[in-house]
C-alpha positions in Angstrom: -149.6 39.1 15.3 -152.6 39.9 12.7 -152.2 36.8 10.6 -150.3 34.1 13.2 -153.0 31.8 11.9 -151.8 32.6 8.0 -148.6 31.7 8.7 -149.0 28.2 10.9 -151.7 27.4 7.8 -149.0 28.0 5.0 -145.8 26.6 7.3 -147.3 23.3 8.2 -147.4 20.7 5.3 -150.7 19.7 3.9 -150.1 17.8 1.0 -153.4 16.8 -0.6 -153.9 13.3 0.8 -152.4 14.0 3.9 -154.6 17.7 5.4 -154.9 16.2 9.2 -152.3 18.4 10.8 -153.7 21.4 9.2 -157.4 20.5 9.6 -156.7 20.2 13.5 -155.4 23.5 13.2 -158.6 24.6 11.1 -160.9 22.7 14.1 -158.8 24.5 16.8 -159.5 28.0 15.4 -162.8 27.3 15.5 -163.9 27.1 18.4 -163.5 30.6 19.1 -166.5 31.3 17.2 -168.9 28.1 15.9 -171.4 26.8 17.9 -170.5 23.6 16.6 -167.7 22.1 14.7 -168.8 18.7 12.4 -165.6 16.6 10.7 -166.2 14.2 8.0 -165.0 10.5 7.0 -162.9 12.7 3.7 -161.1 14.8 6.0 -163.3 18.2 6.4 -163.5 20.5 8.8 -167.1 22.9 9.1 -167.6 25.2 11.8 -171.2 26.2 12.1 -172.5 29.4 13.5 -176.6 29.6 14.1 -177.2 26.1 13.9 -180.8 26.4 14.5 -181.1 27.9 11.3 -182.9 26.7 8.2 -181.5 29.2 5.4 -177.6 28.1 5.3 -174.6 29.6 3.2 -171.7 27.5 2.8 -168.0 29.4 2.6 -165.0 27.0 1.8 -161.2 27.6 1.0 -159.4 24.4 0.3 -156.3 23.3 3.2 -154.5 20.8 0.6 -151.5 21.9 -1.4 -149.7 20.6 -4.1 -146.7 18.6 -3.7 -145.5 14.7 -3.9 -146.0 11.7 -2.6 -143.6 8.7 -1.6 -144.1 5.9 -4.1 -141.0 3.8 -4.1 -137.0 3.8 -2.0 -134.4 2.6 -4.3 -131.9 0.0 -3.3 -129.5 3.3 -2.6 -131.9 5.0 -0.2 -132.8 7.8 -2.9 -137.0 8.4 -2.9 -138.9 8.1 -5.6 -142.3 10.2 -5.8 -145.4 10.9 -7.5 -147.4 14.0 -7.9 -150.2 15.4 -6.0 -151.2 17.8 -8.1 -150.3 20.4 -10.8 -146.6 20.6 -9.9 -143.8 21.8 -12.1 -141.2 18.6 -11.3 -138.6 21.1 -12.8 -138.7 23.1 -10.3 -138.0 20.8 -7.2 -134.1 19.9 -9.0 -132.0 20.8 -6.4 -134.4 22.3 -4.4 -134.4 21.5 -0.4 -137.2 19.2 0.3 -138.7 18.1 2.9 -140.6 14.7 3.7 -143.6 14.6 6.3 -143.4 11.2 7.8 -146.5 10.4 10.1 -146.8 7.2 12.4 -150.1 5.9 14.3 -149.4 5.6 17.7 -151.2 5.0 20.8 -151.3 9.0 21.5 -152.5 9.9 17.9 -151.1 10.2 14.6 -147.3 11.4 15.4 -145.9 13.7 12.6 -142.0 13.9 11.9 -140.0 15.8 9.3 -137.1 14.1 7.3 -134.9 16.7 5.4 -134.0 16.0 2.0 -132.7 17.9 -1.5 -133.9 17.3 -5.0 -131.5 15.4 -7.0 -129.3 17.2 -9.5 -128.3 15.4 -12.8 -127.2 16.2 -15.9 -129.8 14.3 -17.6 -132.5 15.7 -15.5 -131.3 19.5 -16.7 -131.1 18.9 -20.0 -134.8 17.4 -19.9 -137.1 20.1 -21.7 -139.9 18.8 -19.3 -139.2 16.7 -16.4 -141.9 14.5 -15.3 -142.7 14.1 -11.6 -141.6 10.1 -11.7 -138.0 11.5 -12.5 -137.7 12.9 -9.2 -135.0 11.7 -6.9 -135.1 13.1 -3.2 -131.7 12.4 -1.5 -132.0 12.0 2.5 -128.5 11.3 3.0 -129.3 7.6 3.1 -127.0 5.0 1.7 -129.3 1.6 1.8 -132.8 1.3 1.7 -132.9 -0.3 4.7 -131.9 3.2 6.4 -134.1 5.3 4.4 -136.9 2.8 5.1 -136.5 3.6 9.0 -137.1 7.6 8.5 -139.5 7.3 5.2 -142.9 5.5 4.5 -144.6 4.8 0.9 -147.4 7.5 0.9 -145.4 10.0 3.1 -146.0 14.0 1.7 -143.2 15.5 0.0 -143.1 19.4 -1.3 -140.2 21.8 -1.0 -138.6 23.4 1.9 -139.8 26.8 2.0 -141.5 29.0 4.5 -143.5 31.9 4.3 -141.5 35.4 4.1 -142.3 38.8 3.8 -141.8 41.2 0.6 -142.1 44.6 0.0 -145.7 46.5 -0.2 -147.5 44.4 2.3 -146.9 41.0 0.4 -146.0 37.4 1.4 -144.6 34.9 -0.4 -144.5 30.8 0.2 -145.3 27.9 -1.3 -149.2 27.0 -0.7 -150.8 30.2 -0.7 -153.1 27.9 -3.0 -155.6 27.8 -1.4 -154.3 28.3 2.7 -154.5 32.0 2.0 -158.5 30.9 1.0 -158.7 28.6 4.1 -157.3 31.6 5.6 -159.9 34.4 4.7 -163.2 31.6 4.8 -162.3 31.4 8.9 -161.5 34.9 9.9 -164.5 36.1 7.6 -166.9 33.1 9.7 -165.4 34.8 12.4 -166.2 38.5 12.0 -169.5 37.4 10.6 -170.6 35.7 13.5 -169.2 38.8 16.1 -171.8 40.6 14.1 -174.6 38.2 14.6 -175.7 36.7 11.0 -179.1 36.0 10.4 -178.3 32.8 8.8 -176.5 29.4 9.7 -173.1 29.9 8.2 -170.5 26.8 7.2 -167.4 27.6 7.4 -165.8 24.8 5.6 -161.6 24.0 4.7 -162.0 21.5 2.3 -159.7 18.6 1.2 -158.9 17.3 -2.0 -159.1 20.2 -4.3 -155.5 20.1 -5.9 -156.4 16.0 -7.1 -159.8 14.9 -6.9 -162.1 17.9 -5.9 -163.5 14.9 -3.2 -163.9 17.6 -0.1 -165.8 20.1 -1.4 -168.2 17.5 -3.1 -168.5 15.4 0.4 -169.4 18.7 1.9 -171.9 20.2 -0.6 -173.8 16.8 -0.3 -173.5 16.3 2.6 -174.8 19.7 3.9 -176.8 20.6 1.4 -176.5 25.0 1.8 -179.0 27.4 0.0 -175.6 28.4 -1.9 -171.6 28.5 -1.5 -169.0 30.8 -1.7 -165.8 29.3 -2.8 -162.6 31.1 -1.7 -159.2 30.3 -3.7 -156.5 31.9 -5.5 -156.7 33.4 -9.6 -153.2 34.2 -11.5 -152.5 38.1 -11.6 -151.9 39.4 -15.2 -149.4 41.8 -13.5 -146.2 39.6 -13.4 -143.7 38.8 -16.7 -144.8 35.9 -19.4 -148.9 36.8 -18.3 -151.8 38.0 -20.5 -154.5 40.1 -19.7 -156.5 39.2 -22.5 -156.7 35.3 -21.5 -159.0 36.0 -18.6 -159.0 39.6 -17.8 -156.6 42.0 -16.1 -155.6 41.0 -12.2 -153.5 43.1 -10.2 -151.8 42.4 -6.9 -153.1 45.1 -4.1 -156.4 45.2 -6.6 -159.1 43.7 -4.5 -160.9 40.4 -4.7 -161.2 38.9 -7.9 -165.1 37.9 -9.0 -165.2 35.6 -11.6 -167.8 35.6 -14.6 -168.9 32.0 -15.6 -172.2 29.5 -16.2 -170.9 28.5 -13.5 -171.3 31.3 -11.3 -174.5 32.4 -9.9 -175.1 36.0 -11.2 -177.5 37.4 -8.8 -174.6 36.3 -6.0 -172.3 37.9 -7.9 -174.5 41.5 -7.6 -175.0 40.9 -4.5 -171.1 40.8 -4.0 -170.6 43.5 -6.0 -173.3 45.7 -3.8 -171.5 44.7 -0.5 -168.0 45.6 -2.0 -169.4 49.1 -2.7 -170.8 49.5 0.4 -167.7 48.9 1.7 -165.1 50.8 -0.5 -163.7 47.5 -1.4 -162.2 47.5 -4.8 -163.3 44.7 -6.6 -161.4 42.9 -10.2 -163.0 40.2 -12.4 -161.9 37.0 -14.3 -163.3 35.5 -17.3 -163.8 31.5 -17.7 -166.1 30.4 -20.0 -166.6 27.1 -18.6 -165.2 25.4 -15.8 -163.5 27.9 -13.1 -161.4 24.4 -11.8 -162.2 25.4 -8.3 -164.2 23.9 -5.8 -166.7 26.0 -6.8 -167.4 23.4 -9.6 -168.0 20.4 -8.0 -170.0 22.2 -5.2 -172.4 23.5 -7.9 -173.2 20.3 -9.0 -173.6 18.5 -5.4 -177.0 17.6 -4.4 -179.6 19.2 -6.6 -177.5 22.0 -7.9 -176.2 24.9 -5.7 -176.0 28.3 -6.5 -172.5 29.0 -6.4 -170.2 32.5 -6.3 -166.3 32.2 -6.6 -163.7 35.0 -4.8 -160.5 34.6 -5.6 -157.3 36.5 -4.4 -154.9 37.5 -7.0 -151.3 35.1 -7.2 -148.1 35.3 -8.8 -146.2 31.9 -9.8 -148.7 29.7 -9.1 -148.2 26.1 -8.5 -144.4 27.0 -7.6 -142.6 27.4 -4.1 -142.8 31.1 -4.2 -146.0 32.1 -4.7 -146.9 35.8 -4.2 -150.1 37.6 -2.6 -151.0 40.6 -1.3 -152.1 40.6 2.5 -153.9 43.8 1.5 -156.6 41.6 -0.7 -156.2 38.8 2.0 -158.4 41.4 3.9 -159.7 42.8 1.8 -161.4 39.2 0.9 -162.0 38.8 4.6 -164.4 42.4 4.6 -166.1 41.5 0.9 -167.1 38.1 2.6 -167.9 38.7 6.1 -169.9 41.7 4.6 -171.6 39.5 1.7 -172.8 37.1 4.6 -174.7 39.7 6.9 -176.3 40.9 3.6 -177.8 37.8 2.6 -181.0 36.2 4.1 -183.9 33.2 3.1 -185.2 36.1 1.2 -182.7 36.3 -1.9 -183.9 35.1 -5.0 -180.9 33.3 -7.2 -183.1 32.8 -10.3 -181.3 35.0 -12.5 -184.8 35.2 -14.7 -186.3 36.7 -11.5 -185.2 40.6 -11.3 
């Protein structure tokens, strides 16, 4: 099928902290079209297409997700957790849950998946906000000794949901933020490089982004591109309890969302804008007036500054286990991109005083 990769991305757990399964996916993919595929001591993955190069563009979606973290098993083999990232603890009561326990063996890090359900209490659901540190996760466990055999203190936790399909071309799942970016930056490295670029592309899935921001940072320094592209999700204003006039109108099925910050590199931005008209691509825009808190930010201030241009694809329910998206602007984000980086070459000027 079209998106097999999508859905092995989104159905196999990537807590931030813990991307290796996915990454090796990431790596695997690959090699169907870099000439050569660099890892990192953080955890990223970069395929590189024209090596030889010197003018470089660096695309990155981030392969962490948001979820928990095993902090503590109580003497009646219930699991304590902590958050890795923005999560909603409220949402995970009575939830199915499931715990990634990984071992190193002599073979390679061995993954295994321990079922589990979020506790429901009466205290917990009278909370107006429950904190992540009042989580339970019950395994069906009786002593801590027995839970101790299946689960380790640093495991990945994060509901049990998998990807399904909805009406209108849409998906929904939990970490759509940012696979669906991971997602579009290697099928767009790959039609690119079909095409033959005239630059060395680096198609990055970054760690990280949902807690520290380390991955994109290691690679920005590390490689040191012309500019970046970030890839990663934006909240559509077309779902119940949003506002359009927070950051601007998004729609689902809309196109790619370009986003107008400091931040941002503006003469990146036209030149995304040109390529989406070239291409009948519908195009939408978000507002930030400071930070975009993508990766975005961090890669712009790697090394001595990078330009930087943000695409984002339009989300419902962020941050919860049912995220929504639109496989229409999934490809459509793969055309604006792939397009975007045949167009651009060592001559582009991204001094926005320079017309």
């Amino acid at each position: 099928m079209k998106h097999d990769l999508l859905f092995k991305l989104l159905n196999t757990v990537s807590v931030s902290g813990n991307e290796e399964e996915n990454q090796r996916h990431a790596a695997e993919y690959m090699k169907g079209f870099a000439d050569r595929i660099v890892t990192d001591p953080t955890g990223n993955v970069t395929g590189i297409i024209n090596p030889d190069k010197e003018f470089s563009v660096m695309i990155t979606g981030h392969m962490d997700e948001i979820g928990f973290r095993v902090t503590h098993i109580t003497d009646e083999g219930l699991i304590r957790v902590q958050k890795a990232g923005g999560v909603q603890a409220k949402l995970y009561i009575g939830s199915p849950m499931q715990i990634i326990h990984s071992e190193v063996t002599e073979e390679g890090i061995v993954y295994h998946k321990v079922n589990g359900v979020g506790v429901i209490t009466d205290d917990l659901m009278k909370k107006e906000k429950a904190s992540d540190t009042d989580l339970l996760i019950d395994i069906g466990a009786v002593t801590k000794e027995e839970a101790e055999k299946a689960v380790s203190p640093g495991d990945s936790v994060c509901a049990d949901t998998q990807c399904r399909t909805l009406l209108n071309d849409c998906i929904s799942s939990r970490a759509l933020d940012d696979k669906a970016g991971a997602y579009v930056i290697l099928r767009a490295a790959e039609k690119a490089a079909a095409a033959g670029p005239a630059v060395r592309i680096m198609a990055n899935t970054a760690v990280g982004e949902e807690t520290t921001g380390r991955g994109a940072y290691f690679a920005a320094a590390r490689l040191k591109p012309d500019c970046a592209v970030a890839v990663d999700v934006t909240w559509a204003s077309d779902c119940p309890g949003t506002d359009p006039g927070e950051t601007g109108k998004v729609k689902l099925g809309g196109g790619p969302v370009l986003c107008l910050s400091g931040m941002v590199n503006k003469k990146m931005n036209r030149l995304l804008e040109e390529t989406a008209r070239e291409l009948q691509i519908p195009v939408q825009y978000e507002v930030a007036s400071g930070s975009t808190y993508t990766d975005g930010d961090v890669i712009m201030k790697a090394a001595e500054g990078i330009p930087m241009a943000l695409v984002s694809i339009p989300v419902r329910y962020m941050h919860s286990s049912v995220e929504v998206v639109s496989l229409k602007d999934i490809e459509y984000c793969i055309e604006l991109l792939s397009g975007f980086l045949l167009r651009i070459d060592e001559t582009f000027s991204f001094n926005p005083l320079m017309i």
